[in-house]
Backbone as JSON Lines, residues from 0, in Angstrom:
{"i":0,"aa":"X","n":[0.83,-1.19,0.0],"ca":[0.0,0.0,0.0],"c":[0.87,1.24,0.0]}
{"i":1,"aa":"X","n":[0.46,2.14,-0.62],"ca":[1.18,3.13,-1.01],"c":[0.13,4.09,-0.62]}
{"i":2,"aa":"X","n":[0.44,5.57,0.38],"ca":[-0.98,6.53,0.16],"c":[-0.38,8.03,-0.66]}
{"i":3,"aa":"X","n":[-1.5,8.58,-0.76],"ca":[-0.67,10.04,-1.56],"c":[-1.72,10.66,-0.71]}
{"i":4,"aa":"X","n":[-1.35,11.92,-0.27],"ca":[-1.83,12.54,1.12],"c":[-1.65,14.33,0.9]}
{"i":5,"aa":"X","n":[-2.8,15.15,0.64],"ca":[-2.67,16.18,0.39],"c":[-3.7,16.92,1.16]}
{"i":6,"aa":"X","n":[-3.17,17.83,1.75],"ca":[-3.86,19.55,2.49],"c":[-4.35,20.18,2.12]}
{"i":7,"aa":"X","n":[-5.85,19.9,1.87],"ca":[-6.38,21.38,1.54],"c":[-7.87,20.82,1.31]}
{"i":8,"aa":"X","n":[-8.28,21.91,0.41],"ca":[-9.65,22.15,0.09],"c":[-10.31,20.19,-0.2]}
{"i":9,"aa":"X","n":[-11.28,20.48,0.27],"ca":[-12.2,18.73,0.11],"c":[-12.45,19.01,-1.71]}
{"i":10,"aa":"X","n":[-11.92,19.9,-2.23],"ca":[-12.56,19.93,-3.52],"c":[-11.28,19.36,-4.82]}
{"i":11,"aa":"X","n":[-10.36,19.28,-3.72],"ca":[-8.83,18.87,-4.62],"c":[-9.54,16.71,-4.82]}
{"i":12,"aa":"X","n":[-8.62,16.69,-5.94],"ca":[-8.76,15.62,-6.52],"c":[-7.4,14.67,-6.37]}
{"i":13,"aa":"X","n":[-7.21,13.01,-6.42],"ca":[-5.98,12.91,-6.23],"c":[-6.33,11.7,-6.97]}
{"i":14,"aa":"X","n":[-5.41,11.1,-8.39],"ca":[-5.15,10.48,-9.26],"c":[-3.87,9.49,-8.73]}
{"i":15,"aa":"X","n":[-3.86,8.25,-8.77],"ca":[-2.81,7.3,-9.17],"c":[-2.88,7.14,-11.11]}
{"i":16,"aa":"X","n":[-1.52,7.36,-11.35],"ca":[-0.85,6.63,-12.95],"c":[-0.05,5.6,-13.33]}
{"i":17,"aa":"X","n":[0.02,4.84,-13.58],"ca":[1.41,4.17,-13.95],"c":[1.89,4.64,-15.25]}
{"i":18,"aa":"X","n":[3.23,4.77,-15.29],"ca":[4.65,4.96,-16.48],"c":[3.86,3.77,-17.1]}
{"i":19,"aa":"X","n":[4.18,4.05,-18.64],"ca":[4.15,3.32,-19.57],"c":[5.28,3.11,-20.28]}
{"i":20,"aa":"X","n":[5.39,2.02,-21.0],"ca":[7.13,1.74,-21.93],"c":[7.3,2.95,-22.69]}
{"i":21,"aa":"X","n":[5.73,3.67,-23.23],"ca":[6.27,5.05,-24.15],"c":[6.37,6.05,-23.32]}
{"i":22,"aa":"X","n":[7.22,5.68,-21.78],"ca":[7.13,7.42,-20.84],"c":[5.42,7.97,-20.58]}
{"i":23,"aa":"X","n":[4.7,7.71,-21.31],"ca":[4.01,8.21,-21.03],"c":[2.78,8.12,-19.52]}
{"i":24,"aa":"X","n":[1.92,8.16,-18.87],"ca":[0.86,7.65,-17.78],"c":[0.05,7.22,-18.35]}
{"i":25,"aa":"X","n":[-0.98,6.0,-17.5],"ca":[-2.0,5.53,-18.19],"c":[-2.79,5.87,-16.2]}
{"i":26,"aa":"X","n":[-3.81,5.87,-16.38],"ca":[-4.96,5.21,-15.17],"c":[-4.51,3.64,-14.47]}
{"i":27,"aa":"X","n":[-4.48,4.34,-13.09],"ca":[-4.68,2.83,-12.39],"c":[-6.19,2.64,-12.14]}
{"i":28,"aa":"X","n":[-6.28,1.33,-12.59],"ca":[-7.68,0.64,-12.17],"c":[-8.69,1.27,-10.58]}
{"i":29,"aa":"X","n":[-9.49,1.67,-10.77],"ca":[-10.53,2.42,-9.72],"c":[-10.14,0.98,-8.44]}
{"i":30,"aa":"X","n":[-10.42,-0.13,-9.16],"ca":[-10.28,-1.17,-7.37],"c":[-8.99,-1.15,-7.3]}
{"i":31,"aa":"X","n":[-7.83,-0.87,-7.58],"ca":[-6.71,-0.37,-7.52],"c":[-6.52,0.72,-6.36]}
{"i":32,"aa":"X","n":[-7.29,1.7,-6.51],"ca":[-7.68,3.09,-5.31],"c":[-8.19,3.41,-4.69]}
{"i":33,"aa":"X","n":[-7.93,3.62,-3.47],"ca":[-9.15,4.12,-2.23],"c":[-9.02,5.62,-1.56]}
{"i":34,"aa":"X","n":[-9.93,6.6,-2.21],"ca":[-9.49,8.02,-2.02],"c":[-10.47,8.3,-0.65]}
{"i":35,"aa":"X","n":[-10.17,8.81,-0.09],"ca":[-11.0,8.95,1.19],"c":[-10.77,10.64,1.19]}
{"i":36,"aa":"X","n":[-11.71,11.56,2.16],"ca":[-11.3,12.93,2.46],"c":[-12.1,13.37,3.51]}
{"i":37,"aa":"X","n":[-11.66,14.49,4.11],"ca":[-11.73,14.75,4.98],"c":[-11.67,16.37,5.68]}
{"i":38,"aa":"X","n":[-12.31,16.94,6.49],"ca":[-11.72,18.66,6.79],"c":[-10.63,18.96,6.18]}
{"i":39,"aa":"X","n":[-9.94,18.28,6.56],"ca":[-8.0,18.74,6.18],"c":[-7.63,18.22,5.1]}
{"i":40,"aa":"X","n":[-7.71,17.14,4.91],"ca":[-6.86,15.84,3.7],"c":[-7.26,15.32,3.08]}
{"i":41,"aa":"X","n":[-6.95,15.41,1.67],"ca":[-7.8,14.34,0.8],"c":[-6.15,13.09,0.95]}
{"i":42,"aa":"X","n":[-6.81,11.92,0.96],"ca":[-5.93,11.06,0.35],"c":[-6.47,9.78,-0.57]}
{"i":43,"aa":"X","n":[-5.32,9.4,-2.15],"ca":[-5.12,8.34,-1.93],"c":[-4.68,7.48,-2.07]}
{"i":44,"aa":"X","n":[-4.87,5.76,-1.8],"ca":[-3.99,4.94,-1.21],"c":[-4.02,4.12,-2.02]}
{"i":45,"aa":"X","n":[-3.26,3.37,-2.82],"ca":[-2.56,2.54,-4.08],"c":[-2.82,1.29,-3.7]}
{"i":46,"aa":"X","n":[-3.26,0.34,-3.3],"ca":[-3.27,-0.88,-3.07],"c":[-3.2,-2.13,-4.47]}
{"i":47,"aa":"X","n":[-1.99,-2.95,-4.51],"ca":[-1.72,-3.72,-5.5],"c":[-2.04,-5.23,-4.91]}
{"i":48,"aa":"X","n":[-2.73,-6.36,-4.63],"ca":[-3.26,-7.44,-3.96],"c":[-2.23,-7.94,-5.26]}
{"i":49,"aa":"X","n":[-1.7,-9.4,-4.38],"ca":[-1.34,-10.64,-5.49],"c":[-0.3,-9.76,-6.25]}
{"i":50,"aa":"X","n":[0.73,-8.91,-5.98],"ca":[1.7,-8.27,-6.83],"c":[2.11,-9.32,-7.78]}
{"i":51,"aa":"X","n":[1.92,-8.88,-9.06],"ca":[3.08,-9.48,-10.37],"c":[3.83,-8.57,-10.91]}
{"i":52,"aa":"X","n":[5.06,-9.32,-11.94],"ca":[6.35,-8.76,-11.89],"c":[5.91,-7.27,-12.72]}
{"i":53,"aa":"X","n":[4.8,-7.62,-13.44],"ca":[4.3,-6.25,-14.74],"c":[3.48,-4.92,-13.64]}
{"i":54,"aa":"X","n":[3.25,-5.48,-12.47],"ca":[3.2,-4.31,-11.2],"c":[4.09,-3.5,-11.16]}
{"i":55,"aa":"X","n":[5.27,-3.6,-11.23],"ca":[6.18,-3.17,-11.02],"c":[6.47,-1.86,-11.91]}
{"i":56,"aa":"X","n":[7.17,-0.83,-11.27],"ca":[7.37,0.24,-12.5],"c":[7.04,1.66,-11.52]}
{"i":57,"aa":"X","n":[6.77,2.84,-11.94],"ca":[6.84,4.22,-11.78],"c":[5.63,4.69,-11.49]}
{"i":58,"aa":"X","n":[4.87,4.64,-10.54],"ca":[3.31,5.15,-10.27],"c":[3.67,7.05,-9.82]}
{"i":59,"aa":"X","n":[2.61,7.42,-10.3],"ca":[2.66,8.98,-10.51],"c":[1.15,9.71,-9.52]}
{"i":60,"aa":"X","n":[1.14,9.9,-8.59],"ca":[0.24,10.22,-7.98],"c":[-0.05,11.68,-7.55]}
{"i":61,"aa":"X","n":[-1.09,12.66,-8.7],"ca":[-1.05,13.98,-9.03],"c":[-2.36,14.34,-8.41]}
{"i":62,"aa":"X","n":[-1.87,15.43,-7.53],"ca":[-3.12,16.49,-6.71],"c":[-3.26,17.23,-7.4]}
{"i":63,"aa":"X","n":[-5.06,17.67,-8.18],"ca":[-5.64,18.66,-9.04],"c":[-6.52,19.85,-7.68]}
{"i":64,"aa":"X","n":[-5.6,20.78,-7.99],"ca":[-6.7,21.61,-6.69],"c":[-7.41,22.58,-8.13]}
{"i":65,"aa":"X","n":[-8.74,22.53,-8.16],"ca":[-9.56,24.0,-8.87],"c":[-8.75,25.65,-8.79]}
{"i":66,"aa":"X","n":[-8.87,26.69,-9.52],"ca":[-8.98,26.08,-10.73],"c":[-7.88,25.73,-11.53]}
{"i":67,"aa":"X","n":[-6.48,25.62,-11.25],"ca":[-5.66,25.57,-11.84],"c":[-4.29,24.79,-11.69]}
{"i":68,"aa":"X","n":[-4.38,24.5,-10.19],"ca":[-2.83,23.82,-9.53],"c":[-3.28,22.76,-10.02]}
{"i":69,"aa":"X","n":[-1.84,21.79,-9.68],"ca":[-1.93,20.47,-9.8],"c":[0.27,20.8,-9.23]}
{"i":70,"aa":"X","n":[-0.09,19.54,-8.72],"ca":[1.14,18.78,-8.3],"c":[1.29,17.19,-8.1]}
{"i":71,"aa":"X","n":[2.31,16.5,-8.06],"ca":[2.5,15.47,-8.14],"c":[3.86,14.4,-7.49]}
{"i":72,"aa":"X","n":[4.06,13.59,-7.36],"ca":[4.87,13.09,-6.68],"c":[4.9,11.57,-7.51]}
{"i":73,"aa":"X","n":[6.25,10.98,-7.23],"ca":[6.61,9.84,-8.11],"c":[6.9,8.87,-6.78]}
{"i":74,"aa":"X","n":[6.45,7.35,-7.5],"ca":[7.47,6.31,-6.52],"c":[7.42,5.59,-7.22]}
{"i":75,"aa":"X","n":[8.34,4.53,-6.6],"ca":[8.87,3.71,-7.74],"c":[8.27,1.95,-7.09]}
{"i":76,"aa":"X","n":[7.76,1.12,-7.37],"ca":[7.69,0.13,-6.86],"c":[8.31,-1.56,-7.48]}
{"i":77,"aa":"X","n":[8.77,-2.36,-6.44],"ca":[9.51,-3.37,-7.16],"c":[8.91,-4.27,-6.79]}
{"i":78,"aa":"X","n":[8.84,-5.66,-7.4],"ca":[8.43,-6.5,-7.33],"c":[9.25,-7.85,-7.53]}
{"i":79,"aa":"X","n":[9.52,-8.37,-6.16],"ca":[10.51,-9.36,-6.5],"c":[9.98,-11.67,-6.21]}
């Protein structure tokens, strides 16, 4: 489990991605994510059940606050 954990407005949004072979992000699967929020924090939390080796790779987990921010944070996960 992995969480992504951000301060602020209940109106911010928070996305998991995975890296693709072309660099580029795709969507992690919705039962993949559990976004929860709260007064203070939206978060959310990456859960991979039964890891396989194609799990593995660069997840990108980007906070959209209205109308215009966005930020993001990288991790890397292995699978052995």
């Amino acid at each position: 489990e992995v969480t992504c954990e951000s301060e602020g407005p209940s109106v911010s949004t928070l996305k998991w991605e995975k890296e693709q072979d072309d660099k580029s992000y795709a969507a992690v699967p919705n039962s993949q994510v559990n976004v929860t929020k709260d007064a203070k924090y939206v978060r959310a939390t990456l859960k991979i059940t039964n890891a396989q080796f194609a799990d593995a790779g660069t997840y990108k987990c980007t906070v959209s606050v209205p109308p215009d921010k966005s930020d993001y944070k990288l991790t890397k996960i292995e699978v052995k």
